[in-house]
C-alpha positions in Angstrom: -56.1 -26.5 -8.9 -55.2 -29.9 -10.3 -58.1 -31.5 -8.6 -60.5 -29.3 -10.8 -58.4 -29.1 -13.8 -58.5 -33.2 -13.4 -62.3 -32.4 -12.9 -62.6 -30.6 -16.1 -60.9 -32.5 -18.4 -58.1 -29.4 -19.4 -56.4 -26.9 -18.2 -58.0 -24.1 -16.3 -58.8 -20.5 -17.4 -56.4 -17.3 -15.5 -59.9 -16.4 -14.8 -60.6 -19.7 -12.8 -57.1 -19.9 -11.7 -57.7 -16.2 -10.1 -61.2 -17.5 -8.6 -59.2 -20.6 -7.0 -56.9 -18.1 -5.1 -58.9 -15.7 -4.2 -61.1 -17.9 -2.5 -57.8 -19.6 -0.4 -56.7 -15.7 0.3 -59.7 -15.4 2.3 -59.7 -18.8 3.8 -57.9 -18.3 7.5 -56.6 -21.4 7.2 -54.2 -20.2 4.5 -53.1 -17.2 6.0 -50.3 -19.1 7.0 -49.0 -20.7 4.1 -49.5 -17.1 2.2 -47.4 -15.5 4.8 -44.7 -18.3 4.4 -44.4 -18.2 0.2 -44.2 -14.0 0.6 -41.0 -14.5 3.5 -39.4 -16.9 0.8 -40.0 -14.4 -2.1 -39.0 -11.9 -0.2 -35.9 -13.4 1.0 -34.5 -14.8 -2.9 -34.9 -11.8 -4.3 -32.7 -10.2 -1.3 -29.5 -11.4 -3.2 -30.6 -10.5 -6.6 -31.4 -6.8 -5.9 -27.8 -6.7 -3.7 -26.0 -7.5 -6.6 -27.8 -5.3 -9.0 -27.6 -2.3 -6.4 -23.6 -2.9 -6.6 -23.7 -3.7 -10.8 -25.4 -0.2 -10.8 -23.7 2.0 -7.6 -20.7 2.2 -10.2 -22.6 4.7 -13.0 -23.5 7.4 -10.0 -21.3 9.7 -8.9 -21.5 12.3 -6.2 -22.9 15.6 -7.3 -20.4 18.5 -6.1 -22.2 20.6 -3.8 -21.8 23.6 -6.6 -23.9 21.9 -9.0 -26.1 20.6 -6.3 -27.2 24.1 -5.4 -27.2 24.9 -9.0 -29.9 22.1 -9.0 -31.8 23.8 -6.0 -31.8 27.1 -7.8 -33.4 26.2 -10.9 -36.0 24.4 -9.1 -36.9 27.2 -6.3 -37.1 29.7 -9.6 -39.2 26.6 -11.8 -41.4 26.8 -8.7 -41.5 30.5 -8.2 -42.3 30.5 -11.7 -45.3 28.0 -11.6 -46.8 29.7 -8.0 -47.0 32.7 -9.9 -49.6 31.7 -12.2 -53.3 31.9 -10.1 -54.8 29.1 -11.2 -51.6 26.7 -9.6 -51.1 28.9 -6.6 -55.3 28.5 -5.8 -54.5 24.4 -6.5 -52.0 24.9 -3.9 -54.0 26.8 -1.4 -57.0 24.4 -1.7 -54.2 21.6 -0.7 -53.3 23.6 2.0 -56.3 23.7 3.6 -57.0 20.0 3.0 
């Protein structure tokens, strides 16, 4: 990238940029290297999502198994509701049969 920005006389376009690595994604030789930057991604952002998971685990509470099967309730009837119309309840067969 710096060699053909150097090259060019400026910086290069995110369309060049793009073209520059796509054409090392496809290169074996840097399968690698690829695989090596997405372990190290992978592995900073471990600590950051930990922490925001336990930040956030504070603002959910359990739902009482009364209101849970409240919950189920009103979605069994919202779907009872919706299969009753023909038109849905043929969508649904069709993915049935899929």
């Amino acid at each position: 990238m710096e060699l053909r920005s150097k090259q060019k006389e400026r910086k290069l376009s995110l369309q060049e940029l793009d073209e520059i690595v796509s054409n090392l994604e496809n290169n074996p030789n840097f399968v690698p290297f690829i695989e090596e930057a997405r372990i190290k991604m992978a592995n900073s952002k471990l600590p950051f999502e930990e922490a925001l998971h336990k930040k956030i685990e504070a603002n959910f509470k359990t739902a009482s198994e009364a209101d849970f099967e409240q919950f189920l309730n009103e979605k069994s009837q919202s779907l009872k509701e919706k299969l009753s119309n023909p038109e849905i309840f043929a969508v649904f067969q069709r993915l049935k049969n899929c």
